[in-house]
C-alpha angles and dihedrals in degrees: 000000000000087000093053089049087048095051085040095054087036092057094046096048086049085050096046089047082051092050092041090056101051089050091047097035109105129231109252082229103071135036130206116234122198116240129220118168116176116206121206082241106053098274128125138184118220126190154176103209120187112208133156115285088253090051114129132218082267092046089054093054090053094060097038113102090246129104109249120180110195143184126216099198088158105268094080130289120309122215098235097170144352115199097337100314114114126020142306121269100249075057108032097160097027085130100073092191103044132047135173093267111213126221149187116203100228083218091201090059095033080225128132112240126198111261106236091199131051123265080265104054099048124082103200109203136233109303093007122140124221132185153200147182149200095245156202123183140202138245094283085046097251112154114250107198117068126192118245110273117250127172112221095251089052086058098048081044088058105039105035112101124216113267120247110208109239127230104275100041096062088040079058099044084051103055083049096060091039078064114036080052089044092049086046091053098041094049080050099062092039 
């Protein structure tokens, strides 16, 4: 009887890791980007955004739920403003001394490093970070300020909220359990 329970318990748990994977498995259309944005006062915005696997850094900031405010001028999209810091797109580098500055977490150093294209010209890929930052340079126009480092799955870790079972799961779940309870009782009065 303790074997059968076993084997019973055993075959639930295999088909509720089954079930688990296809939620959590990711369309091989998208990708998910982690998300680091630096204010001038402390604060920081972090993110998981799903785009499409072609998305670029700019895309990503579309989509982020965030308010970005851009100019086109030719050359790619400049980041003007996000959330009110920065300055308004007839006017994108009307601060000379700050710009949004524009990163790549090197994930095997856990370090920022300077981004060499615009947010439009690079395509980030599945589980990347990138970064900005409300920013000063120096005099070989290096930007000053970095954003926080955060691994992607510290930013899933911290994002990602905790799962409340919905109705009929747990309506599920609980018929399960009726039954399993039912089959134990049953092989004890046999």
């Amino acid at each position: 009887m303790f074997r059968r329970l076993i084997s019973v318990l055993s075959g639930v748990l295999v088909l509720v890791v089954l079930m688990a994977g296809v939620v959590l498995a990711t369309d091989a259309t998208t990708k998910q980007v982690g998300l680091v944005i630096a204010f001038p006062d402390g604060a920081q915005h972090l993110e998981v955004v799903t785009v499409p696997t072609t998305a670029t850094t700019f895309d990503v900031l579309q989509a982020a739920k965030i308010t970005l405010v851009s100019q086109d001028a030719g050359w790619g999209p400049a980041v003007c403003r996000i959330n009110h810091v920065g300055c308004p797109a007839a006017a994108c580098f009307c601060d000379t001394v700050h710009f949004w500055a524009y990163y790549h977490l090197d994930a095997a150093n856990n370090v920022w490093v300077s981004a060499s294209t615009g947010v439009g010209g690079y395509v980030p890929t599945d589980g990347a970070v990138e970064g900005l930052a409300w920013s000063g340079f120096d005099a070989s126009f290096t930007p000053t300020v970095q954003p926080p480092v955060y691994t992607f799955a510290q930013i899933v870790a911290q994002t990602t909220p905790v799962p409340i079972p919905e109705p009929a799961t747990m309506l599920l779940l609980s018929a399960g359990l009726v039954g399993l309870a039912g089959y134990v009782r049953r092989a004890r009065n046999r």
